[in-house]
N, C-alpha and C positions, 0 to 999 in steps of 0.2 A: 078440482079439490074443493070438499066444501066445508063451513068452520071447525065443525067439529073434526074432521080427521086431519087440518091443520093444526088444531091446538092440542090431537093426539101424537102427532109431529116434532114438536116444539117442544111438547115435554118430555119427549124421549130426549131428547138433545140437551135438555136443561139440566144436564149434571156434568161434569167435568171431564168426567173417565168417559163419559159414551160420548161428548162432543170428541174430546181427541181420542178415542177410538175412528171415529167417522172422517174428521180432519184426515188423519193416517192413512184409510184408506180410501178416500180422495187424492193425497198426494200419488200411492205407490200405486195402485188401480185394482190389483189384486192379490193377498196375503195369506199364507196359513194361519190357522190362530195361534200356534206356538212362535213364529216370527212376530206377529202382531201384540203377544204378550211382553218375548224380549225387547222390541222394538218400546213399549211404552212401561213398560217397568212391572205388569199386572200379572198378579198371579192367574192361574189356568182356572183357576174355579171363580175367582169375582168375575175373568175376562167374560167367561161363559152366560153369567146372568146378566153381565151387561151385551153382549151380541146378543141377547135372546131377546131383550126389550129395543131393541134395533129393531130386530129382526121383524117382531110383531107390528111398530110404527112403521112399516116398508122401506125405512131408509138403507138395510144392504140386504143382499140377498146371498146365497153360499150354493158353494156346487163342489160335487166330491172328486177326489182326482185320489183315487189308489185310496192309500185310509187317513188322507187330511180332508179335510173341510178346508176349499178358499172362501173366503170372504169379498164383497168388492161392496161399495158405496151405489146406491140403485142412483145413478144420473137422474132418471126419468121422473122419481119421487121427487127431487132438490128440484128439479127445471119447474115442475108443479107447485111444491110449496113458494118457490121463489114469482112464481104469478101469479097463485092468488093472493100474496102481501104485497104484492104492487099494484095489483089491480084493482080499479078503483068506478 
C-alpha cells in the first residue's frame, strides 16, 4: 500500500457511520445490508452511500446470494493498511 491509497483509506473511515458500519462487519463477518441497517440504526438510502464509499476505499467487498447483497469487511485491505502505518 502506498500513501496515497492509505490516506484514501483513512478517510473513508473518518466518519462515524462508515467506521461503525466497518466495525459491524468486522465483528459479524458477513451481513445483508437491511440487517446491517437495523443492526446500526441507518436508514437504506444513507446505508447505501456510505457502503458505496467503503466500497470504492476497498475496505468491504459484497457478493449477491438470491436478491440481497452480503457485505463483509476486505481483511486483506485492514492487514495492508495496518503495515504500512507500522511500517517504518
Amino acid at each position: 500500500m502506498n500513501t496515497a491509497a492509505a490516506a484514501s483509506t483513512l478517510s473513508a473511515l473518518a466518519h462515524q457511520a462508515r467506521l461503525d458500519i466497518f466495525r459491524t462487519l468486522l465483528h459479524h463477518g458477513e451481513l445483508p445490508a437491511g440487517k446491517l441497517a437495523i443492526e446500526l440504526g441507518i436508514p437504506s438510502s444513507t446505508l447505501s452511500f456510505h457502503l458505496k464509499d467503503l466500497r470504492i476505499a476497498g475496505l468491504i467487498v459484497s457478493r449477491r446470494q438470491g436478491r440481497h447483497l452480503l457485505y463483509r469487511a476486505d481483511q486483506e485491505r485492514l492487514a495492508g493498511l495496518m503495515a504500512f502505518l507500522t511500517a517504518f
